[in-house]
Residue, then its C-alpha position, 0 to 999 in steps of 0.5 A: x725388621x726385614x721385608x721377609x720377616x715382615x711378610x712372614x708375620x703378615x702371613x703369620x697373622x692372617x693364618x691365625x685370623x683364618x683359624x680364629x673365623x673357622x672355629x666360629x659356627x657359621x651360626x653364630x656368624x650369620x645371627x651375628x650379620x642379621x642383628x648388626x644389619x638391622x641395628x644399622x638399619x634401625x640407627x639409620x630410621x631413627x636418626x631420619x638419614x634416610x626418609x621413611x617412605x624410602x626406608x621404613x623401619x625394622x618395627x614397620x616391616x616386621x608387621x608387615x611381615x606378620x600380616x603377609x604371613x597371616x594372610x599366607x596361613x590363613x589361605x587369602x589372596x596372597x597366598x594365590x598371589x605366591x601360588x601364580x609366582x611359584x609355578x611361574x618359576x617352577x616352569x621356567x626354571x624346568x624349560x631353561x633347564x630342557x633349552x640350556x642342557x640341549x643348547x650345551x651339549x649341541x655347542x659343548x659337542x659339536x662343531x657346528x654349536x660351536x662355530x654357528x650356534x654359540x655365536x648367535x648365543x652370545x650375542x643374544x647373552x649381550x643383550x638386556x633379557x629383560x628389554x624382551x619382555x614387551x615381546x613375550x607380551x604382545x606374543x604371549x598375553x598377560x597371563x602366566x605364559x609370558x612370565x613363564x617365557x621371559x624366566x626361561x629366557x634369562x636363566x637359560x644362558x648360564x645353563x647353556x655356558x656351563x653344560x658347553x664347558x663342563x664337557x671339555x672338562x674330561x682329560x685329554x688322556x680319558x678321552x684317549x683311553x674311552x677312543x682306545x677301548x672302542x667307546x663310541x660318541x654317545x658312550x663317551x657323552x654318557x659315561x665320560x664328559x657328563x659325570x665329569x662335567x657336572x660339578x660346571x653344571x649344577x653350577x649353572x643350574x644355582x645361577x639359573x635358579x636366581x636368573x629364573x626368580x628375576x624373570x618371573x618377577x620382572x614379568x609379573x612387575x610389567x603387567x597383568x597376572x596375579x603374582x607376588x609381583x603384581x602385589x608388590x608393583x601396587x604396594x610400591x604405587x601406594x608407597x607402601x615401602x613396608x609392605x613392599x620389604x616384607x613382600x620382597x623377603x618372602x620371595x626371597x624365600x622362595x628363590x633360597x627354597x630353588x636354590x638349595x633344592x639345585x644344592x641339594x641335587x648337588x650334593x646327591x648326585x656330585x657326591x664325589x666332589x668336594x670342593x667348596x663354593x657358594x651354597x656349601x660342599x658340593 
């Protein structure tokens, strides 16, 4: 058999793997993950490879998992605890988005962004966001406003990266037609760069709403406030690792509910593009 027979029944092969996945709901094919991971995860705790105050088992943590929904239901202390983190993220993410979007579009349209600002913006985009927190603290205190800070703080930079760089994303030959028609600098942002850059900004915005649950966890571990943080920081001190998992997946809820609130604006307002990318068709 030749090299390029083989590699035809290679590709042959490989079409018909694509075809096979794509005809499987998607499902199926998550429901399919979650109970091999959880049989993985089980086989692992009942064997003890690993030891049960690292790993607790799926039985332990679903309970956990009941008694933080019964505790979130019935209106007690967690459910203020998951208030305090909601409106943690809730602020930052709406800062970063008012920081980032301006930030973007000083860069992305002018040259002193460009050449002055996006430098000083990289260089602070290098550093570990989270080492600011101790500042945020002694400048803010242990309440909500320095958690507010530091989620803003680090999901502000993706915003900024893509609001610069879907306004080059216009054609050379759309800007030459909007100069041609006497469109000014403004008309030009508003009617040209911005729709035609939003598909590298709502992608911005789906990676600033995991940036924005980071930063107000992060804060709340450090100390002070009464979020969803500070609860798991003490169950981990008490080595209460099943509450601590079932802790971590209703928070996990919450950042799908940001994320898929940024997909959903995406899909309403970016209509016109259809290409694929993580959270579904735009």
């Amino acid at each position: 058999m030749t090299g390029a027979t083989q590699d035809n029944l290679e590709d042959t092969v490989w079409m018909e793997h694509e075809a096979f996945i794509d005809r499987i709901p998607r499902w199926v094919a998550m429901t399919f993950l979650f109970v091999a991971v959880v049989a993985i995860w089980d086989l692992v705790t009942r064997l003890g490879w690993v030891s049960a105050i690292i790993l607790p088992t799926p039985a332990e943590t679903f309970f956990d998992l009941i008694f933080v929904g019964s505790n979130l239901m019935s209106g007690g202390y967690m459910l203020t605890a998951l208030w305090t983190t909601t409106l943690t993220v809730f602020y930052g993410f709406l800062i970063a988005v008012a920081i980032g979007f301006s930030l973007g579009v000083l860069v992305g349209e002018t040259k002193f962004g460009e050449r002055a600002v996006m430098p000083y913006l990289v260089a602070i985009d290098t550093m570990p966001k989270v080492a600011f927190a101790p500042l945020f603290i002694a400048w803010l205190g242990f309440d909500i406003a320095s958690k507010v800070a530091l989620a803003a703080f680090i999901a502000t930079f993706p915003i900024v990266v893509a609001t610069a760089a879907g306004l080059y994303a216009a054609t050379e030959n759309e800007r030459m037609l909007f100069k041609s028609i006497g469109a000014s600098r403004m008309q030009t942002l508003v009617q040209l760069k911005l729709p035609t850059g939003l598909p590298y900004i709502f992608t911005g915005l789906k990676i600033a709403a995991v940036g924005v649950m980071a930063g107000a966890i992060t804060g709340e571990f450090l100390g002070g406030g009464k979020g969803f943080g500070a609860l798991i920081r003490q169950s981990a001190s008490q080595l209460d690792t099943p509450r601590v998992f079932a802790l971590i997946l209703y928070l996990s809820l919450l950042g799908l509910a940001l994320y898929f609130t940024v997909v959903w604006a995406q899909r309403r307002f970016v209509f016109w593009n259809k290409s694929d990318g993580p959270g579904g068709k735009a």
